[in-house]
ZAFI-369547 format. One record per residue (C-alpha): residue in three letters; x, y, z. Coordinates in nm, 3 decimals, always signed. Example, Ala and Ser with C-alpha at 12.3 -4.5 7.8 and 13.67 -1.06 7.14 Angstrom:
ATOM	ALA	+1.230	-0.450	+0.780
ATOM	SER	+1.367	-0.106	+0.714
END
This chain:
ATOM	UNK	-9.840	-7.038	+0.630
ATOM	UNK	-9.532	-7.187	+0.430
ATOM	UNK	-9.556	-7.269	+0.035
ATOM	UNK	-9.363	-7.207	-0.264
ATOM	UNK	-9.486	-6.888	-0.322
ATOM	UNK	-9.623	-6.885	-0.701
ATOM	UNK	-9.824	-6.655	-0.908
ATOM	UNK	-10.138	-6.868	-0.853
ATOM	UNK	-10.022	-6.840	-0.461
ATOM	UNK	-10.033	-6.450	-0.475
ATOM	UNK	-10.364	-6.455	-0.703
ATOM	UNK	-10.546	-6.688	-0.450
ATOM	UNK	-10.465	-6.490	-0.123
ATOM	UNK	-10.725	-6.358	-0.009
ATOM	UNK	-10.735	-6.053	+0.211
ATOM	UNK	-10.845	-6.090	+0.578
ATOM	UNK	-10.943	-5.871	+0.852
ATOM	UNK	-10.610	-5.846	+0.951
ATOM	UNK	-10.239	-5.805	+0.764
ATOM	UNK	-10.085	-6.191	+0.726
ATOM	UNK	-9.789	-6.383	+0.575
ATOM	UNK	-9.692	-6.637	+0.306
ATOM	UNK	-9.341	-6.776	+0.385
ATOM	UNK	-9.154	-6.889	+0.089
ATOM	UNK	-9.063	-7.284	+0.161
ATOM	UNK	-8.750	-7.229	-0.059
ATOM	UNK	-8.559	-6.927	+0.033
ATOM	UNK	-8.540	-6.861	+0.383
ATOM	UNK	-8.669	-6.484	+0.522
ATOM	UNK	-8.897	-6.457	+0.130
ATOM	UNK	-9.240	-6.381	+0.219
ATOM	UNK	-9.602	-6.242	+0.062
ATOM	UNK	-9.709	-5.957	+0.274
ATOM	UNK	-10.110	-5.910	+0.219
ATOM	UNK	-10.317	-5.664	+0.355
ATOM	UNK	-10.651	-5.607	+0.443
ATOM	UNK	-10.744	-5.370	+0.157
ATOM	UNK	-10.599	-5.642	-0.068
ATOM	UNK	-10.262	-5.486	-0.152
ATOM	UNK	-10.010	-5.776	-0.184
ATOM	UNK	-9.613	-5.711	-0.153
ATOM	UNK	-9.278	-5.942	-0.125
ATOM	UNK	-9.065	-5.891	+0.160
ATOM	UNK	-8.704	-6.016	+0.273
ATOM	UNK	-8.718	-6.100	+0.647
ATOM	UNK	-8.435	-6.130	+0.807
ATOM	UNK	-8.234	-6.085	+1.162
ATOM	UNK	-7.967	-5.825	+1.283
ATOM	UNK	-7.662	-5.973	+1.484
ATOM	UNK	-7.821	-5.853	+1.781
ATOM	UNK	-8.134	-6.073	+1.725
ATOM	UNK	-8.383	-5.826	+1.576
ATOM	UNK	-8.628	-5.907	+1.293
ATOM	UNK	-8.657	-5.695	+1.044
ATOM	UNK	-8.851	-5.682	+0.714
ATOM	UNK	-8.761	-5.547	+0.406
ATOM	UNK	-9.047	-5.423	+0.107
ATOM	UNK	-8.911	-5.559	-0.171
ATOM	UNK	-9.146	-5.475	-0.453
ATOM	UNK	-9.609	-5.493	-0.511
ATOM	UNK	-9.667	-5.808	-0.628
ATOM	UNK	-9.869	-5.614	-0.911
ATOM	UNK	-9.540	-5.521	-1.074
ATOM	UNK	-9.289	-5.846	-1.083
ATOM	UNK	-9.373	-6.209	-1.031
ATOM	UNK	-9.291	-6.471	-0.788
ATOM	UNK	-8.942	-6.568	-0.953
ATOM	UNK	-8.832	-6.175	-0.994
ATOM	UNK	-8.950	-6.119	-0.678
ATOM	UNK	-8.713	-6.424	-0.551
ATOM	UNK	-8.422	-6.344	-0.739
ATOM	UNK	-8.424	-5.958	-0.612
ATOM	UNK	-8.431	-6.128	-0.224
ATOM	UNK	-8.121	-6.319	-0.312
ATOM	UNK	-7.942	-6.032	-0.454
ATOM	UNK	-8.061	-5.866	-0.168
ATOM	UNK	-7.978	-6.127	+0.058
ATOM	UNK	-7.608	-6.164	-0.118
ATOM	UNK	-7.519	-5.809	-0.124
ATOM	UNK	-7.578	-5.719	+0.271
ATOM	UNK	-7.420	-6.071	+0.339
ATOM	UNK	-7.683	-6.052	+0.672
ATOM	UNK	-7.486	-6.311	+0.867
ATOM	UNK	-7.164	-6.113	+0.876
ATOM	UNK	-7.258	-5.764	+0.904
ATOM	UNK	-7.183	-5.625	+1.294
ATOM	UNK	-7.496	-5.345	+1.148
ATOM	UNK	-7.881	-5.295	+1.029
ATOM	UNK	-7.832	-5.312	+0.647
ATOM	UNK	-8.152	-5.159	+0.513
ATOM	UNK	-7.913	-4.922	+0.322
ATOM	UNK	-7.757	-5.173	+0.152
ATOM	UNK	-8.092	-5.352	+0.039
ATOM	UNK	-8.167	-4.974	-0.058
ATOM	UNK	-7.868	-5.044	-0.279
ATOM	UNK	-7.940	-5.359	-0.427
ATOM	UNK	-8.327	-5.262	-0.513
ATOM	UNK	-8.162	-4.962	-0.691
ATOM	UNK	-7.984	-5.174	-0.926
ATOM	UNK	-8.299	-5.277	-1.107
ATOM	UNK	-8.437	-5.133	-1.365
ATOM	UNK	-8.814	-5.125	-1.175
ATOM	UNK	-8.653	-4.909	-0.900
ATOM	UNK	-8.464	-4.727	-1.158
ATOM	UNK	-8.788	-4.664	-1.394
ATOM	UNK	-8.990	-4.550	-1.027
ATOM	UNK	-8.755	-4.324	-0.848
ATOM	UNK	-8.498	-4.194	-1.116
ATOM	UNK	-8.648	-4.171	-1.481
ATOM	UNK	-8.991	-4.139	-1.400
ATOM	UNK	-8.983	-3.810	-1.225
ATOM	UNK	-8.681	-3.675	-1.448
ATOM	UNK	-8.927	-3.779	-1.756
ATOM	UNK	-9.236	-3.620	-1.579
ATOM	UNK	-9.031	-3.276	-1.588
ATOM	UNK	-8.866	-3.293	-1.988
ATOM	UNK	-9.050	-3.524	-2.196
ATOM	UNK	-9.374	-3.482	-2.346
ATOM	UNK	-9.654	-3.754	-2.324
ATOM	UNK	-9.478	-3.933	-2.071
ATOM	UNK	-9.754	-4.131	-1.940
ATOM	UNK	-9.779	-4.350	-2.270
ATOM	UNK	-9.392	-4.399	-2.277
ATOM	UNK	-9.388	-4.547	-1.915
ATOM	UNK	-9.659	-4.767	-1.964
ATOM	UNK	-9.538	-4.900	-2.342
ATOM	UNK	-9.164	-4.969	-2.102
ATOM	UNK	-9.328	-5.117	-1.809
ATOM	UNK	-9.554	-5.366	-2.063
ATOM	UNK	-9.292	-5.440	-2.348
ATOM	UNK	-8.981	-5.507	-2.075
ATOM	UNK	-9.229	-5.645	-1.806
ATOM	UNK	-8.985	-5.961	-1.779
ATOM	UNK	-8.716	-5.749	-1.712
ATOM	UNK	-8.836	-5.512	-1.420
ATOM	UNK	-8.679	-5.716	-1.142
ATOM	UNK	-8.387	-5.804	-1.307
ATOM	UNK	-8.044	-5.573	-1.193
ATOM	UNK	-7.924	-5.302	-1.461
ATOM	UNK	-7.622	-5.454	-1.520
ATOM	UNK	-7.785	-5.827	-1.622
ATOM	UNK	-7.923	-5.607	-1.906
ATOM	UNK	-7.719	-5.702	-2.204
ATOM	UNK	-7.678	-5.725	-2.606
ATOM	UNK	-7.788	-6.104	-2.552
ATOM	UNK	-8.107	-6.021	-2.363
ATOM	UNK	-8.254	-5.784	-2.619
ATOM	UNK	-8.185	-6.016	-2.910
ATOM	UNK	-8.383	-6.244	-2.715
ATOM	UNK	-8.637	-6.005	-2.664
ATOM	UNK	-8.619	-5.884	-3.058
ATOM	UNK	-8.630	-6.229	-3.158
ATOM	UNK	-8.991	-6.310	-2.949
ATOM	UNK	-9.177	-6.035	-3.100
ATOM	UNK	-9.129	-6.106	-3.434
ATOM	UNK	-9.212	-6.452	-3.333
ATOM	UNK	-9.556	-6.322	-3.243
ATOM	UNK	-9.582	-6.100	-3.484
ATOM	UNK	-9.450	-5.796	-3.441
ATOM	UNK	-9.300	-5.522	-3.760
ATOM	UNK	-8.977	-5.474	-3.762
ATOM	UNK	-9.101	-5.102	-3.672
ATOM	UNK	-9.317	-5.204	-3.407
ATOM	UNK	-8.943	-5.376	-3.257
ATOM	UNK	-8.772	-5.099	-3.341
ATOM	UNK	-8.984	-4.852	-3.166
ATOM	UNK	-8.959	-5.050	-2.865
ATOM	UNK	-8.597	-5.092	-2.851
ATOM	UNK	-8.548	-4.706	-2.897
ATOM	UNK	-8.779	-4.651	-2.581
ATOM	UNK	-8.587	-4.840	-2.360
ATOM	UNK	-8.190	-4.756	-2.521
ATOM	UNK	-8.265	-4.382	-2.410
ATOM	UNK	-8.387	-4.467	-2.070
ATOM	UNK	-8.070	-4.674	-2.054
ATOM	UNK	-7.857	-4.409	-2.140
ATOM	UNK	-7.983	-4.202	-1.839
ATOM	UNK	-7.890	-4.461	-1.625
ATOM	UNK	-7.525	-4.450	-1.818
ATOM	UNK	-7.509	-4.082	-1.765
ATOM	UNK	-7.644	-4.087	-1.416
ATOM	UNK	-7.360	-4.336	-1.324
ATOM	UNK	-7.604	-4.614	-1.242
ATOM	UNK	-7.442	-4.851	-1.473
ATOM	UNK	-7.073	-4.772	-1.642
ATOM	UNK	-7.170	-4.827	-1.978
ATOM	UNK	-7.464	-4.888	-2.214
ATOM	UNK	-7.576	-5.225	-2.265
ATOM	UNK	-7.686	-5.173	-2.617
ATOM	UNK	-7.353	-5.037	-2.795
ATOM	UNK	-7.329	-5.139	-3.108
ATOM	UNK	-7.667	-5.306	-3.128
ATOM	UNK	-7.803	-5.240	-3.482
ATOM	UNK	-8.186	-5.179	-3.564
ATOM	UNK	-8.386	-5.422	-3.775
ATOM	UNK	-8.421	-5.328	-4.131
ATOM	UNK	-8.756	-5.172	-4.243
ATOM	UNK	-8.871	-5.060	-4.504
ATOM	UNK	-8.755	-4.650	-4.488
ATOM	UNK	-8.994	-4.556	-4.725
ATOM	UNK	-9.304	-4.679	-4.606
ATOM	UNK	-9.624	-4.614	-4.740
ATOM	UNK	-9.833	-4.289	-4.712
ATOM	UNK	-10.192	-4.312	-4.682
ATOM	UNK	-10.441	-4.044	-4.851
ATOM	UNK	-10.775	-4.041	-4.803
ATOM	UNK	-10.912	-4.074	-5.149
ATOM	UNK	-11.255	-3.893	-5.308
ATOM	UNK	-11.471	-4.192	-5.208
ATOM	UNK	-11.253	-4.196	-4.875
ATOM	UNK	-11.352	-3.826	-4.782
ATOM	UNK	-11.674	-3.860	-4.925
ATOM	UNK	-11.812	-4.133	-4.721
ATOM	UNK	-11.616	-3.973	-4.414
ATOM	UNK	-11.841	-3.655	-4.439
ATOM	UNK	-12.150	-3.858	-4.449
ATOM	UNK	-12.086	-4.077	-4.189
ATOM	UNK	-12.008	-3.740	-3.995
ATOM	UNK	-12.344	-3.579	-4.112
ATOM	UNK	-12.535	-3.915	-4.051
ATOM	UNK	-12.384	-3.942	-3.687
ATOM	UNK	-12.511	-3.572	-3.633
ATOM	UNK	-12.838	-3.589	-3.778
ATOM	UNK	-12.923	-3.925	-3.531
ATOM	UNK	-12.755	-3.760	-3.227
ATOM	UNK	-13.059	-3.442	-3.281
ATOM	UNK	-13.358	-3.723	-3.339
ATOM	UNK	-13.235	-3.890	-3.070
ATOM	UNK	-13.219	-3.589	-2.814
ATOM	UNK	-13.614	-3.480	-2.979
ATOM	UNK	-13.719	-3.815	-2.894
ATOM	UNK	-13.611	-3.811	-2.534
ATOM	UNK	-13.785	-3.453	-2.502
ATOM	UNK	-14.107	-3.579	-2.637
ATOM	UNK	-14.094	-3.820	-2.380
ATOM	UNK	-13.984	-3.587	-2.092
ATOM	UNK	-14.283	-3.381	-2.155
ATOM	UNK	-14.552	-3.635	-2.151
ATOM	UNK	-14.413	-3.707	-1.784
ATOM	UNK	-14.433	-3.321	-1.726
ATOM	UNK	-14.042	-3.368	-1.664
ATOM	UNK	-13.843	-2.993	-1.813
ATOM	UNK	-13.706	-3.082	-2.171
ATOM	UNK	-13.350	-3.069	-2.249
ATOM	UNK	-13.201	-2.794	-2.510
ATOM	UNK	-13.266	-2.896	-2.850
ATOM	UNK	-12.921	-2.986	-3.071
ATOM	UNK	-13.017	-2.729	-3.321
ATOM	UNK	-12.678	-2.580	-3.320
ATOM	UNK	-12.502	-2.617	-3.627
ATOM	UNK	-12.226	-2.854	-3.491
ATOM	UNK	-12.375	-3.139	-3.197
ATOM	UNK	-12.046	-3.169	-3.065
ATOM	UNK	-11.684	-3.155	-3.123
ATOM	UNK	-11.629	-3.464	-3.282
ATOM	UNK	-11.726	-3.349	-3.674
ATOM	UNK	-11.535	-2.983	-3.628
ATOM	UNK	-11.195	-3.184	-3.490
ATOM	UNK	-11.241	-3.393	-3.819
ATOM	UNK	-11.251	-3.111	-4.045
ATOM	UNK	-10.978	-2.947	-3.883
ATOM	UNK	-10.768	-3.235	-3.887
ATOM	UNK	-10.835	-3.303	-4.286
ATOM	UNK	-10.789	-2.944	-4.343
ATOM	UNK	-10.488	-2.883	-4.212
ATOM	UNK	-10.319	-3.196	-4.124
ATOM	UNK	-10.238	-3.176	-3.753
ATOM	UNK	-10.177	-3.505	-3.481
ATOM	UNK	-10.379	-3.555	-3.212
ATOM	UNK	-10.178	-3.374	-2.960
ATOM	UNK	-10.178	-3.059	-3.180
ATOM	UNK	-10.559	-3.076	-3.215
ATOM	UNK	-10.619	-3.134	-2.816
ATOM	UNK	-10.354	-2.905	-2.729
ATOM	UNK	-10.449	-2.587	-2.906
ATOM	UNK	-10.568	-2.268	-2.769
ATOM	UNK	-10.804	-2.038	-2.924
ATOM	UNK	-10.519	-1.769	-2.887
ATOM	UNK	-10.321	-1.986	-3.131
ATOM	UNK	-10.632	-1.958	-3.374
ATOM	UNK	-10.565	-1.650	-3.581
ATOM	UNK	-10.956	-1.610	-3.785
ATOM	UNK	-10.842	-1.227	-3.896
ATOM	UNK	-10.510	-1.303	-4.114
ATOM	UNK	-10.673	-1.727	-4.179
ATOM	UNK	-10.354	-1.880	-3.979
ATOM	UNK	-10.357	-2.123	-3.700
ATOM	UNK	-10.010	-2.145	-3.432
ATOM	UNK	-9.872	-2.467	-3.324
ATOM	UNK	-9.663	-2.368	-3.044
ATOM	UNK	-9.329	-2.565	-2.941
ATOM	UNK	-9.510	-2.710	-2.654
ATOM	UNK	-9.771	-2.874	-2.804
ATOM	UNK	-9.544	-2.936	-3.190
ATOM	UNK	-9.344	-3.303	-3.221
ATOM	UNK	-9.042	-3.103	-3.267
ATOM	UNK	-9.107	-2.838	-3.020
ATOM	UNK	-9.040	-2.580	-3.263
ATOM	UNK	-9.330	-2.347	-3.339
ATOM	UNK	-9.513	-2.325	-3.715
ATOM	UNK	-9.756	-2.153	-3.888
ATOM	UNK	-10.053	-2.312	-4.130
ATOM	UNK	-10.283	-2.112	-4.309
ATOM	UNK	-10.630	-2.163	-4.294
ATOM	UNK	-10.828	-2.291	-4.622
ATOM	UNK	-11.222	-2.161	-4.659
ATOM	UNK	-11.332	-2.447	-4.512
ATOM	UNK	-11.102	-2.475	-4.188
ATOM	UNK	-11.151	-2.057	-4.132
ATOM	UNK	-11.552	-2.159	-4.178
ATOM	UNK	-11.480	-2.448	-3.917
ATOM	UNK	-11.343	-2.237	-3.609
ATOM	UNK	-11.546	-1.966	-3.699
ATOM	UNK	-11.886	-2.175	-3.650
ATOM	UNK	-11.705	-2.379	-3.339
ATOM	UNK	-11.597	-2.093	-3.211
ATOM	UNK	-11.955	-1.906	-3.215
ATOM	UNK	-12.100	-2.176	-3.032
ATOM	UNK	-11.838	-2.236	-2.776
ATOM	UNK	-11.789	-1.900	-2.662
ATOM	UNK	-11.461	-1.852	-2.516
ATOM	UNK	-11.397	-1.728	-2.200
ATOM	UNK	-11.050	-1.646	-2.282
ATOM	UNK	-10.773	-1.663	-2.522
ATOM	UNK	-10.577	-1.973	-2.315
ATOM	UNK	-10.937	-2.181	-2.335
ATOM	UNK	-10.851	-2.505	-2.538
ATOM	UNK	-11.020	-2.485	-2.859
ATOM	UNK	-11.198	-2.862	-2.807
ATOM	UNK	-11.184	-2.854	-2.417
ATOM	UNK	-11.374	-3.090	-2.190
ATOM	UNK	-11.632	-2.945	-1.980
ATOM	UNK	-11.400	-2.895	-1.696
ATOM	UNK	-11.185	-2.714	-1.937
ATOM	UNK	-11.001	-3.035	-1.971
END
């Protein structure tokens, strides 16, 4: 089959018993690859001076569109100069994928990321959405130009200044990476300045009502969690079925504990799911936030008020630890 190949093209092909082709009708050797299990890639096709045809994976169609997809075959296509070359050039294509910043992102700053940054699955993802446009373009097309473009658009839609800001930050230290690496020879963004924001912001307190209505709606939650569960028994037992164990402990699950914690001493999300009963000191009232777990990576102590100390004491009495390293609100699977 030959068509312009289009993103309603690569949404309408529909997998077959059997791998088959879409031939691009405007550059020559551009194809859709699809595959039985569904799996849909762009390849560059293309012949060796001795007559061979070979094919070249360019990229999933999952992760660039159509006209990315096309403009990586021509750089592709450019670079090797097929017609020319006395030689198989895969290792130039090799080359010329490597120049982008998806193939970049995949095979260079992914697994360096994976092995010195913390919560590096969000980061990827918030790159790989925010700069989707840009996957397939080459490193060096990367530019002060493009990201003003880029700035400008999300404040059109409504972005903060922050929000911008944040996003800019993400991707100027993956591109210096590629600076130091020697990918590109300098970074695109020198001298770029951020947007201005307000520096001071505005801190948010939970006031009495706030806290007030929190605790009940914590309570409530609790106290409809145990009627439900007595319901369900009464119903197991007049079909004879074994009864679940009542929710008669003091706390039904972790959800109301974490809350307390987190108003009581004032740590993030990754310092609540991250600590370890070991760090949990109920003798001298102090709780550890180690430096792998801590924003900074630098350990701290907080001490424990009456009702955090009362908190971990009751969790921990119901939870049983098998061990100091046990997460304090782990999963089932220890999770």
């Amino acid at each position: 089959m030959r068509c312009k190949i289009t993103k309603s093209v690569v949404a309408s092909a529909t997998p077959k018993l059997t791998p088959f082709q879409i031939h691009d009708s405007e550059l020559k050797g551009f194809l859709l690859r699809v595959k039985p299990s569904g799996a849909r890639s762009y390849y560059l096709e293309y012949r060796t001076p001795e007559g061979r045809r070979l094919r070249f994976r360019l990229a999933e169609a999952s992760k660039i569109d159509p006209d990315q997809a096309r403009t990586l075959a021509k750089i592709a296509a450019g670079d090797v100069d097929i017609q020319s070359r006395k030689k198989d050039q895969r290792q130039e294509f090799d080359r010329a994928r490597q120049r982008t910043l998806e193939v970049f992102l995949d095979e260079q700053y992914e697994p360096w990321a994976k092995m010195h940054l913390k919560s590096v699955k969000p980061l990827l993802e918030a790159l790989r959405a925010d700069f989707k446009a840009w996957m397939g373009k080459p490193m060096t097309d990367i530019n002060r130009w493009l990201v003003e473009g880029w700035r400008k658009g999300r404040l059109e839609k409504g972005r903060s200044p922050v929000t911008v800001n944040r996003a800019v930050q993400r991707i100027h230290g993956t591109l210096s990476k590629a600076v130091e690496w020697s990918v590109i020879d300098r970074h695109p963004f020198t001298g770029l300045k951020p947007l201005e924001t307000d520096k001071r912001g505005r801190v948010r307190f939970l006031s009495a009502d706030d806290e007030a209505r929190l605790r009940t709606a914590l309570i409530k939650r609790e106290t409809e969690l145990r009627a439900q569960r007595d319901r369900f028994n009464e119903w197991r037992v007049i079909r004879h079925i074994d009864v679940l164990p009542t929710r008669d402990r003091y706390f039904v699950d972790y959800i109301r504990p974490i809350v307390l914690l987190a108003m009581n001493t004032g740590l993030r999300r990754a310092g609540l799911l991250g600590l370890k009963w070991a760090d949990v000191d109920l003798h001298f009232r102090l709780l550890t936030v180690t430096g792998a777990i801590a924003k900074n990576r630098q350990s701290r102590h907080i001490p424990l008020n009456a009702e955090a100390l009362d908190v971990l004491s009751r969790w921990k009495n119901q939870r049983v630890p098998a061990s100091p390293d046990q997460l304090v609100f782990g999963g089932r699977k220890g999770e």
